[in-house]
C-alpha positions as CSV (number, residue, x, y, z in Angstrom):
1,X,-7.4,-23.3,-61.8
2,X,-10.3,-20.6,-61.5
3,X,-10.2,-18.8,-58.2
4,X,-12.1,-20.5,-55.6
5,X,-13.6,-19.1,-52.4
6,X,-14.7,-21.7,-49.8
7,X,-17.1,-21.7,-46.3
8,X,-13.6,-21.9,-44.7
9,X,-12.2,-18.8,-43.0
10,X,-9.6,-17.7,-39.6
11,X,-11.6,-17.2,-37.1
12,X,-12.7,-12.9,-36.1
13,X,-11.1,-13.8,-32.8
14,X,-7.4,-15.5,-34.2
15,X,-7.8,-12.5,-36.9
16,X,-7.7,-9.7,-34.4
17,X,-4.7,-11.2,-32.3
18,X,-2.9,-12.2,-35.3
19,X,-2.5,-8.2,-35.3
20,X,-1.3,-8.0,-32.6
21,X,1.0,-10.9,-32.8
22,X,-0.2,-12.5,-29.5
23,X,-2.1,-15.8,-29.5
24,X,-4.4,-15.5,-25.8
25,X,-6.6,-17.8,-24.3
26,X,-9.6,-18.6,-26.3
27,X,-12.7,-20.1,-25.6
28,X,-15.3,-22.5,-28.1
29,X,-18.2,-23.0,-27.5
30,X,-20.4,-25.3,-30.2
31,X,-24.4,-25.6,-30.0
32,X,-25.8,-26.8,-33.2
33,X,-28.4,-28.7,-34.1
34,X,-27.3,-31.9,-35.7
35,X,-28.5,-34.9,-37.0
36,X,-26.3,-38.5,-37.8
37,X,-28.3,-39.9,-41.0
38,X,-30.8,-37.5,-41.1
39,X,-32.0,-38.2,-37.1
40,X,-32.4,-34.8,-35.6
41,X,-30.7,-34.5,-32.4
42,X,-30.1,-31.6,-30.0
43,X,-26.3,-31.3,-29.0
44,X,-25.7,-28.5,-26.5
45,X,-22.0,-28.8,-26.1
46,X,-20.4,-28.0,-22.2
47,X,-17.9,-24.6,-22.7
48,X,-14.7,-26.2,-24.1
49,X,-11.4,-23.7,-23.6
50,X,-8.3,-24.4,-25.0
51,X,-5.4,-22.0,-23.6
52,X,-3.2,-21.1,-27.0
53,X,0.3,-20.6,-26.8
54,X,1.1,-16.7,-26.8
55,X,3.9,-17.1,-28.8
56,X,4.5,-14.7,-31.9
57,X,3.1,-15.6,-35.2
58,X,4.1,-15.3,-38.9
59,X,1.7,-14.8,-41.4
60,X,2.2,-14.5,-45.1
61,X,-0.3,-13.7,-47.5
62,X,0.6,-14.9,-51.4
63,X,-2.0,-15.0,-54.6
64,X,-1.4,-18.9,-55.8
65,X,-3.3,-21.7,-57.6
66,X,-6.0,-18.8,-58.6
67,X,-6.5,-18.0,-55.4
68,X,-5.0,-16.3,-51.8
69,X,-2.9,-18.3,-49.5
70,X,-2.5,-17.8,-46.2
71,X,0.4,-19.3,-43.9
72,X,0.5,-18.8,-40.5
73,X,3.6,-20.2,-38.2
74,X,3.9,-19.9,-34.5
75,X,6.5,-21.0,-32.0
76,X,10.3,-20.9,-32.6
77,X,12.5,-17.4,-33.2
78,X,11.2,-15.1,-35.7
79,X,13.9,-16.2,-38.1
80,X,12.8,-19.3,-38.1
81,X,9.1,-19.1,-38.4
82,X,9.8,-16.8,-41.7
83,X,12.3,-19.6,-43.1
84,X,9.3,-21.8,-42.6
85,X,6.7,-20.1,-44.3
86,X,9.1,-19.2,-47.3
87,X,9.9,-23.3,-47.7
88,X,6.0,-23.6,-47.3
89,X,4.8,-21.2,-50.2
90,X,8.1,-22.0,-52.3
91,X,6.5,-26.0,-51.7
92,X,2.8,-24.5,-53.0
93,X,4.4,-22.5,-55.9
94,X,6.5,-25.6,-57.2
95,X,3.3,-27.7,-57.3
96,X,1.5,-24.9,-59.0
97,X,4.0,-25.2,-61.9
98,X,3.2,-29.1,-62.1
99,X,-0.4,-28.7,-61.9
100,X,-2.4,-25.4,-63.2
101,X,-4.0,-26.0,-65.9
102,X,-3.5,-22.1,-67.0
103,X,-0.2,-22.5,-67.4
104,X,0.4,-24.5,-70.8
105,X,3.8,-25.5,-69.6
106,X,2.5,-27.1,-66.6
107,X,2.6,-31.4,-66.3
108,X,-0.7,-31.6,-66.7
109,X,-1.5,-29.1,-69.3
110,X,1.4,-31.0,-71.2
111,X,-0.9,-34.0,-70.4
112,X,-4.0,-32.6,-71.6
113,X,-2.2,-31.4,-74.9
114,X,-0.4,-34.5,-75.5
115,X,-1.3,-36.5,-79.0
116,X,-4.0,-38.8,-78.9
117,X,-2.8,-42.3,-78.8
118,X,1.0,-41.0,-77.7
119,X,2.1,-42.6,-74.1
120,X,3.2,-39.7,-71.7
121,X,5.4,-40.3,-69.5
122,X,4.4,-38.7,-65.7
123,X,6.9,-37.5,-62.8
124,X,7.0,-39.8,-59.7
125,X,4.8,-37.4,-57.9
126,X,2.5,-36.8,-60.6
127,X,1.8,-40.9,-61.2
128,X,1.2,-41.4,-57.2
129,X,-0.9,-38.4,-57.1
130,X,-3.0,-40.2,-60.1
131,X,-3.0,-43.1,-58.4
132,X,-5.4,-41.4,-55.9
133,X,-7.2,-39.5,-58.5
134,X,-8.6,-42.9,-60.2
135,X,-9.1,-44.4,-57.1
136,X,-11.1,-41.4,-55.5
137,X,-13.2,-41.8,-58.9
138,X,-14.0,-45.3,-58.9
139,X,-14.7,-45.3,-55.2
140,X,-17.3,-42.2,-55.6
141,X,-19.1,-44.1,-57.9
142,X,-17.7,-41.3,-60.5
143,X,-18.8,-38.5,-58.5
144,X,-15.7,-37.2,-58.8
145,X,-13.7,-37.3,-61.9
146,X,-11.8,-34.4,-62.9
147,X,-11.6,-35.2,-66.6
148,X,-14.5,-33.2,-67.7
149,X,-12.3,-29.7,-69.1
150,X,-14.3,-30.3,-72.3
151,X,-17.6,-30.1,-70.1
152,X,-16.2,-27.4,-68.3
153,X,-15.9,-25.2,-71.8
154,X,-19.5,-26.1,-73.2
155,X,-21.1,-24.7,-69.8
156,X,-18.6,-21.7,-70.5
157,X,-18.1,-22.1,-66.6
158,X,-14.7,-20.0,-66.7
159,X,-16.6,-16.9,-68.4
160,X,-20.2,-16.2,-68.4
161,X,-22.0,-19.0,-68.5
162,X,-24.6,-20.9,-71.2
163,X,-26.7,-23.4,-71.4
164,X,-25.3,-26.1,-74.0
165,X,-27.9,-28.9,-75.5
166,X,-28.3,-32.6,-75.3
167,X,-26.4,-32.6,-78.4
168,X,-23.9,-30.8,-76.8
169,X,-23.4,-33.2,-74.0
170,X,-24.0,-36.6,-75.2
171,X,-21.0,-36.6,-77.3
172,X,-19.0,-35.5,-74.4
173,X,-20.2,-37.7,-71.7
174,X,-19.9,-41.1,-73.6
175,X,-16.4,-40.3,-74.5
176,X,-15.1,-38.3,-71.3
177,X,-14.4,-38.8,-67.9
178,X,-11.2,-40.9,-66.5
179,X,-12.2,-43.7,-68.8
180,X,-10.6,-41.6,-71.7
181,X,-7.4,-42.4,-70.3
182,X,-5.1,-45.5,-70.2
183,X,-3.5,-44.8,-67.0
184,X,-0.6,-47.6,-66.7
185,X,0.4,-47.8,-63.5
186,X,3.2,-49.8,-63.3
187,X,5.3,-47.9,-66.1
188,X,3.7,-44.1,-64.7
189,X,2.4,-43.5,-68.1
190,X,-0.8,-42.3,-69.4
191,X,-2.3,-42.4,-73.1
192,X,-4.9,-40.6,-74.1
193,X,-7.5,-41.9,-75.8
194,X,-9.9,-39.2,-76.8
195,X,-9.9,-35.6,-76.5
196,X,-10.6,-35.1,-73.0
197,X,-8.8,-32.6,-70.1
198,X,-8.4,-33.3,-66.5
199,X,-9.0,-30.1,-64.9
200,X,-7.5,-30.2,-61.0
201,X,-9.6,-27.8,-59.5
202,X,-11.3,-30.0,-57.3
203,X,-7.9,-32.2,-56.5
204,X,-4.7,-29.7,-57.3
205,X,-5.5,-27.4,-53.4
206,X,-5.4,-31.2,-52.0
207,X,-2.2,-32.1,-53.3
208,X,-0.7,-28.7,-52.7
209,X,-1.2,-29.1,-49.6
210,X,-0.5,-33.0,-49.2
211,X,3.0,-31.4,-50.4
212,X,4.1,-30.0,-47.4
213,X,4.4,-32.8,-45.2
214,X,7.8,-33.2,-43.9
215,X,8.9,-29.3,-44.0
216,X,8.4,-28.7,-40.6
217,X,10.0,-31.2,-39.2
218,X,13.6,-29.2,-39.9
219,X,12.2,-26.6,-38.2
220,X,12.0,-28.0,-34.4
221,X,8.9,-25.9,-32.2
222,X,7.2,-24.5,-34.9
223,X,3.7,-25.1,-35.7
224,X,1.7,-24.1,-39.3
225,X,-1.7,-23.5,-40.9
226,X,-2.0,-23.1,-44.3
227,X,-5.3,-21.7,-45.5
228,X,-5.5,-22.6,-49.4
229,X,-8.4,-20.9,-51.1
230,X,-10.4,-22.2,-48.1
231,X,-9.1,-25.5,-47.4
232,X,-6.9,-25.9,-44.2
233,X,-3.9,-27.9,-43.5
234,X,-2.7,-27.8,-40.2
235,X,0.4,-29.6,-37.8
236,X,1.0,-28.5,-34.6
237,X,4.4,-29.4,-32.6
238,X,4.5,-31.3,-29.5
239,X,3.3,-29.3,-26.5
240,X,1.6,-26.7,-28.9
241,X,-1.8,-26.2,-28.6
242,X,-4.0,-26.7,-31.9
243,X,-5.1,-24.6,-34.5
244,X,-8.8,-22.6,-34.8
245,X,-10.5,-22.4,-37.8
246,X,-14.3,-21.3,-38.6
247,X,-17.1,-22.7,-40.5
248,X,-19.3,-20.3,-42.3
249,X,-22.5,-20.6,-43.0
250,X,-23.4,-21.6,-46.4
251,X,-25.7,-18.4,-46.9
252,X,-23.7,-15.9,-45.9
253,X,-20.2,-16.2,-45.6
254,X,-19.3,-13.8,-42.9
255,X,-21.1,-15.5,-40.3
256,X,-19.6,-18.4,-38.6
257,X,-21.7,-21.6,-36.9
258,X,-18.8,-23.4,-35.4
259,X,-15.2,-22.8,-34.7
260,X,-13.2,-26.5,-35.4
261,X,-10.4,-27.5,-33.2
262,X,-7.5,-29.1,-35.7
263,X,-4.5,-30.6,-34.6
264,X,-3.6,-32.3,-37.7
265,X,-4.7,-33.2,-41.5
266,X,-7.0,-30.8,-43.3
267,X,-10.9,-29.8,-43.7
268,X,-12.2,-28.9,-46.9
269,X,-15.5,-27.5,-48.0
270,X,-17.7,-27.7,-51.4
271,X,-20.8,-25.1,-51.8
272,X,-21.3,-23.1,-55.0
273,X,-23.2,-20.0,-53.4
274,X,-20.5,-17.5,-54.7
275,X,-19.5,-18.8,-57.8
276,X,-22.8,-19.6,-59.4
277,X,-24.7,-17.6,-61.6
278,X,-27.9,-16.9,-63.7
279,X,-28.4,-17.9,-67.5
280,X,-31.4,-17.3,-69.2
281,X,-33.2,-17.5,-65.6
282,X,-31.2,-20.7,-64.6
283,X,-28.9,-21.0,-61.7
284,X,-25.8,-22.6,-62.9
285,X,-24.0,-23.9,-60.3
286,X,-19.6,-24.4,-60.7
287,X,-19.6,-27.9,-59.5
288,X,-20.7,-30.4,-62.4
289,X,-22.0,-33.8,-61.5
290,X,-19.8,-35.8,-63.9
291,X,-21.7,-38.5,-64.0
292,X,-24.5,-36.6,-66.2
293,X,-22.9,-33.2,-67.3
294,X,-24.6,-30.7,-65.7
295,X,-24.0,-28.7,-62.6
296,X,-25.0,-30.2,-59.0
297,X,-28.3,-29.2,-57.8
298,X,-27.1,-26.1,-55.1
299,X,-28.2,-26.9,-51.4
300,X,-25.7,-25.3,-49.1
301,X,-22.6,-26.6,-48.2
302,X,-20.3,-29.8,-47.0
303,X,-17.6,-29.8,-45.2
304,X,-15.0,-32.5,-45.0
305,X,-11.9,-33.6,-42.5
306,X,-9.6,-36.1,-44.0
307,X,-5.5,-37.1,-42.5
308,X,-4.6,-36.3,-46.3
309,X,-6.0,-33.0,-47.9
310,X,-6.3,-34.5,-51.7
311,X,-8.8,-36.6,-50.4
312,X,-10.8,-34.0,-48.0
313,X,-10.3,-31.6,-51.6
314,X,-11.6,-34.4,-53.4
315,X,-14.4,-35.8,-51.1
316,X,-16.1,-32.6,-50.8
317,X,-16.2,-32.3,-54.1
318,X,-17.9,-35.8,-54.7
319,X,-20.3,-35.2,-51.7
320,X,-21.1,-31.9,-53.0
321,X,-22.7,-34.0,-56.2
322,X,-24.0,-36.5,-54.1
323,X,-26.1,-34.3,-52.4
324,X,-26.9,-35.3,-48.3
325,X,-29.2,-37.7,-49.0
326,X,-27.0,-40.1,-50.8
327,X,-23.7,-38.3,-50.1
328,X,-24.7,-38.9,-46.1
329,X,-25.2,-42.6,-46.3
330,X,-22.1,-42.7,-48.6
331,X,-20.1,-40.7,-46.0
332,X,-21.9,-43.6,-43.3
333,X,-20.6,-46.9,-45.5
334,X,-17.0,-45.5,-46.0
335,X,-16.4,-44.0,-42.6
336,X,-15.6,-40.6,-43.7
337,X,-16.2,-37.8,-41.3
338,X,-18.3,-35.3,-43.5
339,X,-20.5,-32.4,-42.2
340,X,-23.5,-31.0,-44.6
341,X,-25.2,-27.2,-44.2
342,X,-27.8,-25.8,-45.6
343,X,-31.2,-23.8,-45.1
344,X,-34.5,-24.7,-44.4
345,X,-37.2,-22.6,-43.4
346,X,-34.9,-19.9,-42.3
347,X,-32.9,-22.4,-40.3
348,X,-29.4,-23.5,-40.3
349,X,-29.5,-27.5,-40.4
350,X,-26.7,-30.0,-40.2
351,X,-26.8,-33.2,-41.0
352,X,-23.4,-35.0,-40.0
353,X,-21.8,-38.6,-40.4
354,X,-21.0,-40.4,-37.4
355,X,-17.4,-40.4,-38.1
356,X,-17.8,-36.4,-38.3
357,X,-19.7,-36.7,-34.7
358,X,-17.3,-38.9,-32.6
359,X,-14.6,-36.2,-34.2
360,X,-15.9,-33.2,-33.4
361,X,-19.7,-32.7,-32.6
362,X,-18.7,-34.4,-28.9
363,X,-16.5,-31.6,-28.5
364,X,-13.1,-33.1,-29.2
365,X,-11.1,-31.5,-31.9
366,X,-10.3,-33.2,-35.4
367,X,-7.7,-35.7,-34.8
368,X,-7.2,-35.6,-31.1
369,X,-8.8,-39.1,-31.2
């Protein structure tokens, strides 16, 4: 997977006292200006403090997945938390083998590679992790479907860029996408039909992450965040207060517009500011729209909170595509608390679902329902 930077970030405030291995008392404070389906409404939240443990932290820093992971664990001895953060990046490393598609000896390189027409048989966690794959894709309408490696290498996306033609493309979007494989459910095997690649850089962070469920509960009074390339899964031990983590602005990364109170599941952004480029005076953008084979149309950002990160990955991806027009009344219909930034005029606007609103925008933090 390429290396991704997100509008995800620790806050300046949990940065400077994770230096100094103290966790004080830290305030939030959230005024925005937001708007539930595109209804501009003032929200000038009341100062909201949340007094953080000071116990010590942990923090390990490790390069996976094409891109830096950072795991934080508080509470507990000190022997402890560093057991914990081991079992946590030995979890993300094992589903790196599984899943990077830069490793050819990877499951789903092996997948990709496998003979057209040949069944392949999938690991248990590989077939349920499908499972939500071709759901997410039929449910978005296609607006996410991670089998489009072969579009991926005709925009050159990986290196420099170019522009391919219709010629190019046609080929490849009648014959690719998820329909080019015969996922049998039942039996946990897939066939491929056509030469098509699943690439899992919009799904593989999720599922990483979705992977560490269950490890902390050997390890009694310790909480963990997990910062993935900019996604965040959090869980926080009884009696612990909840994790902090920022939302950037979707011009300029450094600067934060609201600090997000998480007590569980994971938030995960889409925007393509960083990683786009220029070709022949076009700005190509990283984040195809699968359903016509060239890059989303850049607007900002979108941030998404979801109880399972392979759908937060995924769903910002597919919102991301949708743009916030359709991608807001999408986010309305299913209930799916989604957040979008962007610029206009020189000013910050947010348009929100009201799932994201009763979630956070009233000044409760993400699953403290």
């Amino acid at each position: 997977m390429p290396p991704d930077i997100s509008g995800l970030r620790a806050p300046a405030s949990l940065r400077k006292v994770l230096r100094s291995g103290l966790l004080p008392a830290l305030f939030l404070f959230f005024s925005i200006h937001c708007a539930a389906l595109g209804r501009p409404v003032e929200i000038q939240e009341e100062s909201h403090r949340e007094e953080l443990d000071a116990a010590e932290v942990t923090v390990r820093e490790v390069f996976l997945m094409g891109t830096v992971a950072t795991i934080q664990v508080r509470g507990a001895e000190p022997s402890s938390r560093r057991k914990l953060a081991a079992d946590l990046i030995t979890s993300l490393e094992r589903t790196e083998d599984e899943l990077s598609t830069w490793r050819r000896s990877s499951e789903l390189s092996r997948l990709n590679q496998a003979q057209i027409g040949a069944q392949f048989a999938l690991s248990d966690s590989t077939c349920e992790m499908l499972k939500s794959v071709f759901d997410l894709s039929q449910r978005t309408g296609g607006a996410f479907d991670p089998a489009i490696g072969r579009l991926i290498e005709v925009w050159d996306l990986q290196g420099q860029g170019r522009i391919p033609g219709e010629t190019e493309l046609k080929p490849l979007l009648d014959r690719g996408g998820l329909k080019g494989f015969d996922f049998r459910r039942a039996s946990c095997e897939v066939v491929r039909r056509v030469d098509t690649t699943i690439d899992a850089g919009a799904f593989g962070k999720g599922e990483a992450l979705d992977r560490l469920d269950g490890i902390g509960s050997r390890f009694e009074n310790s909480s963990w965040q997990v910062n993935l390339g900019g996604q965040v899964r959090v869980s926080v031990a009884p009696g612990h207060a909840p994790w902090i983590v920022e939302l950037a602005s979707p011009e300029d990364r450094e600067s934060t517009v609201a600090e997000i109170v998480l007590s569980k599941g994971s938030i995960a952004t889409s925007g393509s500011l960083l990683r786009d480029r220029w070709v022949e005076g076009r700005r190509i953008g990283h984040l195809l729209d699968p359903r016509t084979g060239i890059p989303a149309k850049y607007f900002g950002s979108v941030a998404v909170w979801h109880r399972s990160a392979l759908q937060a990955d995924a769903l910002s991806t597919a919102l991301f595509v949708m743009g916030p027009k359709d991608g807001l009344e999408w986010a309305e219909r299913e209930a799916v608390a989604a957040c979008y930034l962007f610029m206009e005029d020189g000013v910050l606007k947010v348009l929100s679902s009201s799932e994201f609103q009763k979630m956070f925008v009233k000044g409760r933090g993400f699953g403290e329902r």
